[in-house]
GUPA-689269 format. One line per field, with one value per atom (N, C-alpha, C, O): atom name; x, y, z; residue in three letters; chain. Coordinates in Angstrom, 3 decimals. Example, Ala and Ser with C-alpha at 12.3 -4.5 7.8 and 13.67 -1.06 7.14 Angstrom:
# GUPA-689269
atom: c(N|CA|C|O|N|CA|C|O)
u: c(13.190|12.300|13.200|14.236|12.850|13.670|12.900|13.409)
v: c(-5.690|-4.500|-3.300|-3.319|-2.250|-1.060|0.030|1.138)
w: c(7.800|7.800|7.800|8.465|7.080|7.140|7.870|8.039)
rest: c(ALA|ALA|ALA|ALA|SER|SER|SER|SER)
kette: c(A|A|A|A|A|A|A|A)
***
This chain:
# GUPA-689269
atom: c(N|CA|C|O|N|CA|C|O|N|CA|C|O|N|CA|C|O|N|CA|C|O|N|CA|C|O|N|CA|C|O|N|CA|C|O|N|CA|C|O|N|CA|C|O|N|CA|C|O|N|CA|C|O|N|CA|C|O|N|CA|C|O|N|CA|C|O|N|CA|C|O|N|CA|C|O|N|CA|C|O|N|CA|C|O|N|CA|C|O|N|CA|C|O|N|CA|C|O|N|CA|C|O|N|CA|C|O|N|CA|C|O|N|CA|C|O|N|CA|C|O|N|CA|C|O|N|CA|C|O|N|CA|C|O|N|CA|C|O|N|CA|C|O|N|CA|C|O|N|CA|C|O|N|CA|C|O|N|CA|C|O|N|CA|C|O|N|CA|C|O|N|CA|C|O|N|CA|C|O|N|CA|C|O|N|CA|C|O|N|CA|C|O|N|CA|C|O|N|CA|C|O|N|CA|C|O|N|CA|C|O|N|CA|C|O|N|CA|C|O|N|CA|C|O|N|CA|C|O|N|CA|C|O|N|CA|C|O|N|CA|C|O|N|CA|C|O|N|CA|C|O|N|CA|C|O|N|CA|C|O|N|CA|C|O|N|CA|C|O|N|CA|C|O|N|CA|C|O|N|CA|C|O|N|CA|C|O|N|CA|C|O|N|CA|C|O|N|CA|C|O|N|CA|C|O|N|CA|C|O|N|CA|C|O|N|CA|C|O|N|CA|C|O|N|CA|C|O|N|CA|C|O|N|CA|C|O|N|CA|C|O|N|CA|C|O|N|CA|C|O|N|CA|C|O|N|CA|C|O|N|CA|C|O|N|CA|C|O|N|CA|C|O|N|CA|C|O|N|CA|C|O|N|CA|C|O|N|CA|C|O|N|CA|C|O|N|CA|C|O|N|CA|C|O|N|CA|C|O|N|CA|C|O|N|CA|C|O|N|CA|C|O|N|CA|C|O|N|CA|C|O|N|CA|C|O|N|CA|C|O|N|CA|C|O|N|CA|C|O|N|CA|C|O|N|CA|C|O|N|CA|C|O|N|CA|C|O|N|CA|C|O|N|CA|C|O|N|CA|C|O)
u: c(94.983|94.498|93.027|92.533|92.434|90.702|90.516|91.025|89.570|89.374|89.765|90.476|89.229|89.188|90.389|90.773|91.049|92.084|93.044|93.622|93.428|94.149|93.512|94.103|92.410|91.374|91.759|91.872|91.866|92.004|93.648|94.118|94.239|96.218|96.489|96.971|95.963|95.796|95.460|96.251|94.088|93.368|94.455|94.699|94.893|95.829|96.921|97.337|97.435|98.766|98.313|98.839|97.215|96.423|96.629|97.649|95.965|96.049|97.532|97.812|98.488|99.946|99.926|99.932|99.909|100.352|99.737|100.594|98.801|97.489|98.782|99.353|99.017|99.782|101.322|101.995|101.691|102.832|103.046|103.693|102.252|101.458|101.830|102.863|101.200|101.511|102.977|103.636|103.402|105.149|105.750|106.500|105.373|106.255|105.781|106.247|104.783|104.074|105.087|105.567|105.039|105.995|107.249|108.083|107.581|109.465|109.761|110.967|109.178|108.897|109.826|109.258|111.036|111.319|112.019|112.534|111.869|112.423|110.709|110.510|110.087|108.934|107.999|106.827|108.593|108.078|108.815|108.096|110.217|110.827|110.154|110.014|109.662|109.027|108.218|107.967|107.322|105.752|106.028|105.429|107.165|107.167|107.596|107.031|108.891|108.844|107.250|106.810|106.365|105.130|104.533|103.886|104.490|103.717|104.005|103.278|105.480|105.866|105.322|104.878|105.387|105.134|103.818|103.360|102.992|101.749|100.837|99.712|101.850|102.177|102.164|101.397|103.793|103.695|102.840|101.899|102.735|101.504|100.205|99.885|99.526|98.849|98.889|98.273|100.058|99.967|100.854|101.519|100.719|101.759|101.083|101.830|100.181|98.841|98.143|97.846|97.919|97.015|96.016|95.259|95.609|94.538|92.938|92.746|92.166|90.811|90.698|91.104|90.114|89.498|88.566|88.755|87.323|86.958|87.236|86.729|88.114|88.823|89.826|90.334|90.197|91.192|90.744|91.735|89.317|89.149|89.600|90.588|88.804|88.785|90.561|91.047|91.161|93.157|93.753|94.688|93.166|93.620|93.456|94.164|92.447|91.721|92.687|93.391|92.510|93.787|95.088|95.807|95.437|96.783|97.099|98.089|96.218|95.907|96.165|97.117|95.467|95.270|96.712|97.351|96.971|98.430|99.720|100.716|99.593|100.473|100.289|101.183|98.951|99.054|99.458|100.109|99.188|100.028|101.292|101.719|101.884|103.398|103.872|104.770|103.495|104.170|103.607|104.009|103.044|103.106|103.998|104.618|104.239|105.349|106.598|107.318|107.126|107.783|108.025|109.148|107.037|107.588|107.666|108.464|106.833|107.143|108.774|109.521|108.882|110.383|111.432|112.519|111.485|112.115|112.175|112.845|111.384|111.007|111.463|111.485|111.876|112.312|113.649|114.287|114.098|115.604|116.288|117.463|115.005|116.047|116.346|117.163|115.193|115.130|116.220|116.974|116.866|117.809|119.538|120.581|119.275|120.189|120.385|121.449|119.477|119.760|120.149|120.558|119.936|119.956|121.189|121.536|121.629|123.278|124.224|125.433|123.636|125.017|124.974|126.033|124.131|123.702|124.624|125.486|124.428|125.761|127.181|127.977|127.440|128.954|129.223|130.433|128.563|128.677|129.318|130.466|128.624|128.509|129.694|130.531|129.857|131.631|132.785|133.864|132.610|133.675|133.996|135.093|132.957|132.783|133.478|133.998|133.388|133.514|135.411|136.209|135.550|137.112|137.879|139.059|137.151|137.835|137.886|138.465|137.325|137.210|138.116|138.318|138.804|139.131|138.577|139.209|137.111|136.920|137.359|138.582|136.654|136.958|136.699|135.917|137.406|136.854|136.150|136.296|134.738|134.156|133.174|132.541|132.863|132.041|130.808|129.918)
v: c(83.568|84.925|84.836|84.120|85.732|85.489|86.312|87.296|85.232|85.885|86.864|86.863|88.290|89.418|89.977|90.908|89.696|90.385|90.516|91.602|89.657|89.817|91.496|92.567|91.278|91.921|93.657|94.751|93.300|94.882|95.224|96.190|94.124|94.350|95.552|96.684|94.717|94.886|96.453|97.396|96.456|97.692|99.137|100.229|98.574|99.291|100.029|101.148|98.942|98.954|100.648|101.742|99.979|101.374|102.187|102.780|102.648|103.925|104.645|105.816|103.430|103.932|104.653|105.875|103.957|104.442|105.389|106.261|105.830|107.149|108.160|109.043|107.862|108.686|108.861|109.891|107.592|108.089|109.142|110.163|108.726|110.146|111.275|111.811|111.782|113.144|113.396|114.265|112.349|112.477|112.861|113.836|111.887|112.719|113.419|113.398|113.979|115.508|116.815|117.661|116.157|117.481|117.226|118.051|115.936|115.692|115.364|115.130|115.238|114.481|113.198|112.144|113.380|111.624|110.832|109.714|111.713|110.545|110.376|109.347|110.587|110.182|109.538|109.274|109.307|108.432|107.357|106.397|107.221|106.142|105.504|104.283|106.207|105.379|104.727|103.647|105.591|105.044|103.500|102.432|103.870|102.751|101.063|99.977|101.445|100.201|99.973|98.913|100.706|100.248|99.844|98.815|100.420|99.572|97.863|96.886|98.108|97.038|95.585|94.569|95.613|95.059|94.931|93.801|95.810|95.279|94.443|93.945|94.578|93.674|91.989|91.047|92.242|91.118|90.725|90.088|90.813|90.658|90.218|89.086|90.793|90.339|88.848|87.937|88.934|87.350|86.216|85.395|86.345|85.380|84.537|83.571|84.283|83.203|82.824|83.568|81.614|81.557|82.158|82.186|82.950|83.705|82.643|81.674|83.072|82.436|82.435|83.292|81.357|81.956|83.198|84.159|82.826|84.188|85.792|86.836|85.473|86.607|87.290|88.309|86.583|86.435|87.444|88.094|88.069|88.980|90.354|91.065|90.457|91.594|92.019|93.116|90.974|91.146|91.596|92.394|91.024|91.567|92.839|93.530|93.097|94.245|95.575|96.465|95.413|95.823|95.911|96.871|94.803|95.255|95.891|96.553|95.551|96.346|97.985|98.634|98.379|99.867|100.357|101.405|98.795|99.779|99.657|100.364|98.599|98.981|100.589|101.153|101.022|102.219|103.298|104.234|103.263|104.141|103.992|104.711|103.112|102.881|103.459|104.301|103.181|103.451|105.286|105.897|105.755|106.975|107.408|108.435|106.511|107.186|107.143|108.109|106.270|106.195|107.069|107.243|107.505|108.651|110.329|111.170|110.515|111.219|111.527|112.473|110.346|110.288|110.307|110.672|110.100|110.161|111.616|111.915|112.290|114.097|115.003|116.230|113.908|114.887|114.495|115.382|113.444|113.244|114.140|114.466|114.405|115.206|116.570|117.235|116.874|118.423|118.375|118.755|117.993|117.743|117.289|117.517|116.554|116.489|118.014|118.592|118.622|119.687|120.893|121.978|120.474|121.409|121.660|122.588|120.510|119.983|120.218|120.228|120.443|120.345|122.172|122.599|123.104|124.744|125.097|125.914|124.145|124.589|124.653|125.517|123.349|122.785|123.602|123.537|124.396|124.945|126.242|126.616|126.740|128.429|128.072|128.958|127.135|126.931|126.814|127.359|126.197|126.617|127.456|127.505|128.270|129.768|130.817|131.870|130.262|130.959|130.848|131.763|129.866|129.372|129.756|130.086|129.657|129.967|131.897|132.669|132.067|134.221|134.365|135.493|132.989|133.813|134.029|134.669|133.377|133.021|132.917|132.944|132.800|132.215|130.616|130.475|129.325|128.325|128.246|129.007|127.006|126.593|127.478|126.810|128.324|129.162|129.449|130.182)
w: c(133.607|133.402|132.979|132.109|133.801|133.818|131.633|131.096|131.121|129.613|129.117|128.112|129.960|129.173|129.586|128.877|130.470|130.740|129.877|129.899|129.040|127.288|127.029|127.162|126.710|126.082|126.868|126.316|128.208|128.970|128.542|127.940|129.065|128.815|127.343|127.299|126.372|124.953|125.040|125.065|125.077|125.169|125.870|125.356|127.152|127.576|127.038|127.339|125.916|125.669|124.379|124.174|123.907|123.205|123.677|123.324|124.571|125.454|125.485|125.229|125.929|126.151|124.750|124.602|124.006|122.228|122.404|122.553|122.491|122.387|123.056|122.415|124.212|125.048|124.553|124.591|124.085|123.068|122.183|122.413|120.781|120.140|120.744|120.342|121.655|122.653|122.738|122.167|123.667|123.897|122.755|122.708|121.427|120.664|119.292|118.153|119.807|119.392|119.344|118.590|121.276|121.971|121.935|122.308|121.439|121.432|122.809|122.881|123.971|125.350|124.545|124.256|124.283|124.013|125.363|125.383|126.371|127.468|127.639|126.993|127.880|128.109|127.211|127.482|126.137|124.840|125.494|125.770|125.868|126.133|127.085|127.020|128.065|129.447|129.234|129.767|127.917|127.987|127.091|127.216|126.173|124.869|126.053|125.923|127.260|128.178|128.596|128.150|129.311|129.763|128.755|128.946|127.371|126.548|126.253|126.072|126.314|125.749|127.007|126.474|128.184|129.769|129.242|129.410|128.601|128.873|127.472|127.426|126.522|125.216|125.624|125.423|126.481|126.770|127.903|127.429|129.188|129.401|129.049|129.412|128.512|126.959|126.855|127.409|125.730|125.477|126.115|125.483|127.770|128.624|128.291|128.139|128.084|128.087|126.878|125.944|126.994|125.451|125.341|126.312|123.948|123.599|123.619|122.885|124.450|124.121|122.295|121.511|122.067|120.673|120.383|119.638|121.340|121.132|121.300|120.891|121.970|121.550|121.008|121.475|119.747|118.693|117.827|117.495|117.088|116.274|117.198|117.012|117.997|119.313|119.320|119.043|119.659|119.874|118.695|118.765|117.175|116.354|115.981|115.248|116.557|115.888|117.031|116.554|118.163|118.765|118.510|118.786|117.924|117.911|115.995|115.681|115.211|114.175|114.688|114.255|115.380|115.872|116.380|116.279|117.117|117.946|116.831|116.981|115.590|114.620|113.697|113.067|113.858|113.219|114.095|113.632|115.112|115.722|116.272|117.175|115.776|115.979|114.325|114.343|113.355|112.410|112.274|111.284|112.913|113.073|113.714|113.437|114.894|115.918|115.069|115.318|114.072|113.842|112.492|112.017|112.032|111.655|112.296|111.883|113.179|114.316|114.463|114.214|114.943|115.553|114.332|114.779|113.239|112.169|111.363|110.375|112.013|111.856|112.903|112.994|113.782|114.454|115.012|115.579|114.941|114.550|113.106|112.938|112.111|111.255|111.164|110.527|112.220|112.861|113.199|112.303|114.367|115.145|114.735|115.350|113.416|112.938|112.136|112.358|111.292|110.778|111.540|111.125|112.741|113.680|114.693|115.424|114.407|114.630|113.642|113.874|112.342|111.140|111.071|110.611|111.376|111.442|112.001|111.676|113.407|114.688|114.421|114.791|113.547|113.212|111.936|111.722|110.929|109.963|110.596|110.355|111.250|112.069|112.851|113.024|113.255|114.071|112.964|113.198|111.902|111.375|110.505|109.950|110.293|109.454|110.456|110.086|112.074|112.853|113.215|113.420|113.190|113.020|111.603|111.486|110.836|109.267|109.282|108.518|110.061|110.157|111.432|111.880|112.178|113.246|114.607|115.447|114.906|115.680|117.033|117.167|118.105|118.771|119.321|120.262|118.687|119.599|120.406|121.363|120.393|121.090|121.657|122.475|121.630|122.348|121.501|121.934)
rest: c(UNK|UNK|UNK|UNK|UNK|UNK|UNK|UNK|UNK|UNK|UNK|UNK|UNK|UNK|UNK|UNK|UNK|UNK|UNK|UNK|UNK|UNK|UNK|UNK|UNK|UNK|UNK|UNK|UNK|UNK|UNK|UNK|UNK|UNK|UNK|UNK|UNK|UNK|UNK|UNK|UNK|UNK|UNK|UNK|UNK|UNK|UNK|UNK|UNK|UNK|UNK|UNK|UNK|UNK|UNK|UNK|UNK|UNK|UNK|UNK|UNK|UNK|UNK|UNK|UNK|UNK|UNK|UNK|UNK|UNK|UNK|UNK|UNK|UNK|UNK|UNK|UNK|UNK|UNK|UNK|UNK|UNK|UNK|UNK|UNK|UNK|UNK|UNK|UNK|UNK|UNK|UNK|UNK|UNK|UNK|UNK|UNK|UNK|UNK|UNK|UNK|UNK|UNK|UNK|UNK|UNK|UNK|UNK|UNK|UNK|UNK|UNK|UNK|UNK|UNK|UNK|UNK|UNK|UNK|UNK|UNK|UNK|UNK|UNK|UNK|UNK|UNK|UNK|UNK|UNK|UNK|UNK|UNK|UNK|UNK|UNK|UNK|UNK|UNK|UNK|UNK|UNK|UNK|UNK|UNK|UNK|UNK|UNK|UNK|UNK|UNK|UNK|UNK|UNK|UNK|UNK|UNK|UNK|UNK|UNK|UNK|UNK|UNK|UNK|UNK|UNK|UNK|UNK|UNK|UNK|UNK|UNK|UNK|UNK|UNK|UNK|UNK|UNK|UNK|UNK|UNK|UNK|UNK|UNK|UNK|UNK|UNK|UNK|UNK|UNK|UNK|UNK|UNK|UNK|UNK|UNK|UNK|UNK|UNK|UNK|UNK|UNK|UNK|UNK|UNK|UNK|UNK|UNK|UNK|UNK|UNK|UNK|UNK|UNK|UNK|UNK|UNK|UNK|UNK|UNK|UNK|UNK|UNK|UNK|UNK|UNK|UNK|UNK|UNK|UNK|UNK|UNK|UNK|UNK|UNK|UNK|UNK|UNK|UNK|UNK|UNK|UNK|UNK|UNK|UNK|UNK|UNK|UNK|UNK|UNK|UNK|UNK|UNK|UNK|UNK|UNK|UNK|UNK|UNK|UNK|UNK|UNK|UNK|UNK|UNK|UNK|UNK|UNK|UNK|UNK|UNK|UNK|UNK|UNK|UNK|UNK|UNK|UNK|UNK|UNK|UNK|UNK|UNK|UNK|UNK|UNK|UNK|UNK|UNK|UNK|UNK|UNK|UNK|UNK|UNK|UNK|UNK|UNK|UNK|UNK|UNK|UNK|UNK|UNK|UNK|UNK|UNK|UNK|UNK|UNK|UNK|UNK|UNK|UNK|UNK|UNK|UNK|UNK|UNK|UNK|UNK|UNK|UNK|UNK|UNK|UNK|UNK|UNK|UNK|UNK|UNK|UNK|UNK|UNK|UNK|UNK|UNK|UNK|UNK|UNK|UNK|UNK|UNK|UNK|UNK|UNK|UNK|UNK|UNK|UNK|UNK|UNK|UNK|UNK|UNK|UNK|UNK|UNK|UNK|UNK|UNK|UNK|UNK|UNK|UNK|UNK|UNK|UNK|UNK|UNK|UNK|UNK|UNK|UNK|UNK|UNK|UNK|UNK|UNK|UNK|UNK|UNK|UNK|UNK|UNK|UNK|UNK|UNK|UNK|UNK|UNK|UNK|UNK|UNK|UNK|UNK|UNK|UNK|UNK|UNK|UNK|UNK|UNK|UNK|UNK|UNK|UNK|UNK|UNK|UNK|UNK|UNK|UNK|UNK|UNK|UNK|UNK|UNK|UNK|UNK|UNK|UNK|UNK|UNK|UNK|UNK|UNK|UNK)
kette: c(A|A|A|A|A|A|A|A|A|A|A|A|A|A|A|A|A|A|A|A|A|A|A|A|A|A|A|A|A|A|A|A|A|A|A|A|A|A|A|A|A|A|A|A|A|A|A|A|A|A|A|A|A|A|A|A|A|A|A|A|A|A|A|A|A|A|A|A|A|A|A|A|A|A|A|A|A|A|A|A|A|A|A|A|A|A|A|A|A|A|A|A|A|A|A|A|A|A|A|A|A|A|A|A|A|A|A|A|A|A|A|A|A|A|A|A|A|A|A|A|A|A|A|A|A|A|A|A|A|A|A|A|A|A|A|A|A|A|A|A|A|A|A|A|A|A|A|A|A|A|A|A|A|A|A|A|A|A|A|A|A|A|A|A|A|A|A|A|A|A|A|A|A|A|A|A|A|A|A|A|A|A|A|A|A|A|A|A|A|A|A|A|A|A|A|A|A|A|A|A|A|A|A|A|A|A|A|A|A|A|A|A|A|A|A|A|A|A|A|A|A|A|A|A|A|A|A|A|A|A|A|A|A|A|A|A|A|A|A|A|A|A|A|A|A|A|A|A|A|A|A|A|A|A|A|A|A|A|A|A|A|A|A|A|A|A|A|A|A|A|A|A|A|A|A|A|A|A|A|A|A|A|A|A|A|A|A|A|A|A|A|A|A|A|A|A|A|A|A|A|A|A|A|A|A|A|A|A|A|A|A|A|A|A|A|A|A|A|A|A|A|A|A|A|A|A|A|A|A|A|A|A|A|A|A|A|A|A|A|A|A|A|A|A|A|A|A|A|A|A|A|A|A|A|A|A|A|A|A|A|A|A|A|A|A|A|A|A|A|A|A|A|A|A|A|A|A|A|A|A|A|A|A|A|A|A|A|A|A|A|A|A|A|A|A|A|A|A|A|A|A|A|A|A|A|A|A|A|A|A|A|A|A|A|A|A|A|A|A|A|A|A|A|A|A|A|A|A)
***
């Protein structure tokens, strides 16, 4: 792998994250999923190969960046799994308030 190409892979894998961010802004989580496989392809990618030295600060400094925006994503996604969970226990509450009055099941 010609030098910089670490250097572009890397850089790339940024971008994906950048674009992650977005996906799950909007809760796009099949499309967080897609982007998180391409990130990951171009992770590895990245480092199939041994890192030049000189460009060992440059990679860190990259993948520094793409750990902060992973631990964003990950709380992203941890906000909005509890949306979702709260948003699931509303449903199951209102069903059996709805069964305990008489209700009609399931509907």
């Amino acid at each position: 792998m010609p030098a910089n190409q670490h250097l572009q892979k890397l850089s790339a894998a940024l971008s994906v994250s950048e674009e992650m961010m977005s996906a799950a802004r909007e809760a796009a989580w099949d499309r967080l999923s897609a982007l998180m496989a391409d990130r990951q392809a171009l992770i590895q990618d990245a480092f199939a190969e041994p890192i030049p030295h000189a460009d060992a600060p440059a990679m860190a400094d990259l993948i520094r960046r793409i750990q902060v925006l992973n631990q964003r994503l990950v709380d992203l996604s941890s906000q909005g799994r509890d949306r979702v969970a709260g948003a699931l226990g509303a449903i199951a509450a209102g069903r059996r308030a709805r069964a305990a009055y008489g209700g009609a099941p399931g509907r």
